[in-house]
C-alpha positions in Angstrom: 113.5 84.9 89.0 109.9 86.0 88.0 108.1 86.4 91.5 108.9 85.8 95.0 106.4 84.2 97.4 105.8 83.9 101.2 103.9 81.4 103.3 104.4 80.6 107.1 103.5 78.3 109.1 102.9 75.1 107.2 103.1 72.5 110.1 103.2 69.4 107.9 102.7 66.1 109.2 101.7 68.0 112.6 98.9 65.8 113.7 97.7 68.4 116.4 97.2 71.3 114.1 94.1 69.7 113.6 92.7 70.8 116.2 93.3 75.0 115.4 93.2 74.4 111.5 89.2 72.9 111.7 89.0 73.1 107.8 91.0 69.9 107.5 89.5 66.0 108.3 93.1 64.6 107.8 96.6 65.9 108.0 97.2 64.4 104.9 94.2 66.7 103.2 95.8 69.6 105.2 99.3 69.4 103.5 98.5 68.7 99.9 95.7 72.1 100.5 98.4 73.9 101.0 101.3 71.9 98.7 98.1 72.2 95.9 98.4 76.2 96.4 102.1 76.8 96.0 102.5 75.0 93.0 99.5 76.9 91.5 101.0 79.8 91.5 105.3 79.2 91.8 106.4 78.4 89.2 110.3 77.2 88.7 111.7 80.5 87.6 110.1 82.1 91.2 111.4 82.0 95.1 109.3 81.0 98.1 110.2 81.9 101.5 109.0 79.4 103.9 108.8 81.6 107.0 108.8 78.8 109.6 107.3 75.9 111.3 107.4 73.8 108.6 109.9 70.6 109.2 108.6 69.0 112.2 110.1 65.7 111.1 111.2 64.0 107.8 108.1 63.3 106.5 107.7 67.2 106.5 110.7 67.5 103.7 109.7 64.3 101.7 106.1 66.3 101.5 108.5 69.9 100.4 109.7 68.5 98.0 106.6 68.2 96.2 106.5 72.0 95.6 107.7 72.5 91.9 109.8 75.2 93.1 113.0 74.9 93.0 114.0 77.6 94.8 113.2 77.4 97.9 114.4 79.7 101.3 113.4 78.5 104.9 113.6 80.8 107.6 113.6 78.9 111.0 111.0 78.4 113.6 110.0 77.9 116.7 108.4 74.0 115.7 111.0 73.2 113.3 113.1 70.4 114.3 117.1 71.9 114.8 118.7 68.4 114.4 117.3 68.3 110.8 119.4 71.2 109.4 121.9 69.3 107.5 118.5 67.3 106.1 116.4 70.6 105.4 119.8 71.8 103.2 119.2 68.4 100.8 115.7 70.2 100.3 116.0 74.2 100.8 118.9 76.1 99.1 119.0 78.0 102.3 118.1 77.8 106.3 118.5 81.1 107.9 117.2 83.3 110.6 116.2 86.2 110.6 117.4 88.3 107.6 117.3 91.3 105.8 115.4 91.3 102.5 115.1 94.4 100.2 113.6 96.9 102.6 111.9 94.0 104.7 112.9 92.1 107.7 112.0 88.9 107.2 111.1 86.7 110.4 109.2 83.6 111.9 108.5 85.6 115.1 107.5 89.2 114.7 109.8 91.6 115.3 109.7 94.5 118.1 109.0 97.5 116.5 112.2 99.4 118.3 114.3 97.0 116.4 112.5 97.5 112.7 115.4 100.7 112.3 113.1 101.7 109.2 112.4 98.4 108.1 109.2 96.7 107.3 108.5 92.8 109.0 107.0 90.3 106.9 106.2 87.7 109.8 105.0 84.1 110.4 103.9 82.5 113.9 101.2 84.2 115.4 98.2 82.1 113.0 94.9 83.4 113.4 96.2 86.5 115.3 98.4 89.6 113.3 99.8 92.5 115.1 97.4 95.7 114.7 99.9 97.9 112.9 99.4 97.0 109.8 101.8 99.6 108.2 104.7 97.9 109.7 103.5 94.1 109.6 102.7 91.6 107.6 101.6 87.9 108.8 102.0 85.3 106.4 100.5 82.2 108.5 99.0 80.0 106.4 95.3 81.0 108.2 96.1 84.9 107.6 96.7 84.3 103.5 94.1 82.0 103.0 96.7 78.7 103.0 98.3 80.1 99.6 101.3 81.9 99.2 101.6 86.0 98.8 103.9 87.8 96.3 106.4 90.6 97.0 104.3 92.7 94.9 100.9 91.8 96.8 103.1 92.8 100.3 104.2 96.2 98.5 100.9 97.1 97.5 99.9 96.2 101.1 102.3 99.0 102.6 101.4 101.1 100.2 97.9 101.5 100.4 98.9 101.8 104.4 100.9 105.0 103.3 98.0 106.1 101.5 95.6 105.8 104.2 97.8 107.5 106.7 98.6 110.3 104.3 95.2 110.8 103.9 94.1 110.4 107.6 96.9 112.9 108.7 95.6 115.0 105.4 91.9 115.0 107.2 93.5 116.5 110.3 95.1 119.3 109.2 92.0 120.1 107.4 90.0 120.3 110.4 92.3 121.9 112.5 93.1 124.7 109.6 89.4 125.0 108.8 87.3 124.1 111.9 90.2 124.9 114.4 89.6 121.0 115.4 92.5 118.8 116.6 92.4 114.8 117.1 95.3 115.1 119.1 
């Protein structure tokens, strides 16, 4: 596989998320804005995890299956429709949970940072909100990535330009405490 690629919160066919996603006249526009963006940039050799909220109904796979994709990972939640498992298996290679992936925890909900054990959270759920520690978290609803999917690689360099503002940060303070005997904390 060349690239691996998040996007949450898809909500196709959900008429209501009009009314939070103003962008979009029709739900019809809405899905094929955001079907238009995956298939720009997966290709069939790459995986996309669909990190929830996607399958409301039917409709919402016959509108997957338009992604090129084939490889396709949905993690569940809170909106997708339960009784369509052995349906959402005809389009996803894989329905999970929560699960582990590389040094990520990969998750519709965000998890609580007591249960991270050293682990990073790619997220969904929260839309136009993201938790504030942004070297732990990343949100990948649809309105926090600009409706397209994010790479692996663009969540790495992420995190690591986190590291390398901390580093510095904490590099500031000891300068100030060693050379103006200044402390933030």
């Amino acid at each position: 596989m060349a690239n691996v690629w998040f996007i949450g919160d898809g909500h196709f066919g959900h008429k209501n998320i009009l009314n939070f996603r103003k962008g979009f006249k029709t739900v019809e526009e809405h899905d094929n804005t955001i079907i238009d963006a995956i298939n720009a940039v997966a290709t069939k050799r790459d995986k996309i995890f669909f990190m929830g909220d996607w399958v409301f109904d039917e409709g919402a796979l016959e509108q997957i299956k338009r992604i090129n994709c084939p490889h396709k990972h949905l993690l569940l939640g809170n909106h997708d429709d339960y009784r369509l498992i052995h349906r959402m298996l005809e389009v996803f290679d894989t329905v999970s949970g929560d699960i582990k992936y590389k040094e990520f925890w990969l998750s519709h909900i965000p998890i609580h940072p007591d249960e991270l054990r050293g682990k990073r959270n790619i997220y969904a759920h929260t839309h136009n909100f993201k938790i504030s520690d942004v070297r732990k978290y990343f949100c990948t609803s649809c309105e926090q990535i600009n409706y397209r999917p994010v790479s692996l690689l663009e969540i790495r360099q992420h995190f690591e330009y986190q590291d390398i503002l901390e580093r510095r940060k904490k590099n500031l303070a000891d300068f100030k405490e060693m050379w103006c005997g200044e402390s933030d904390v």
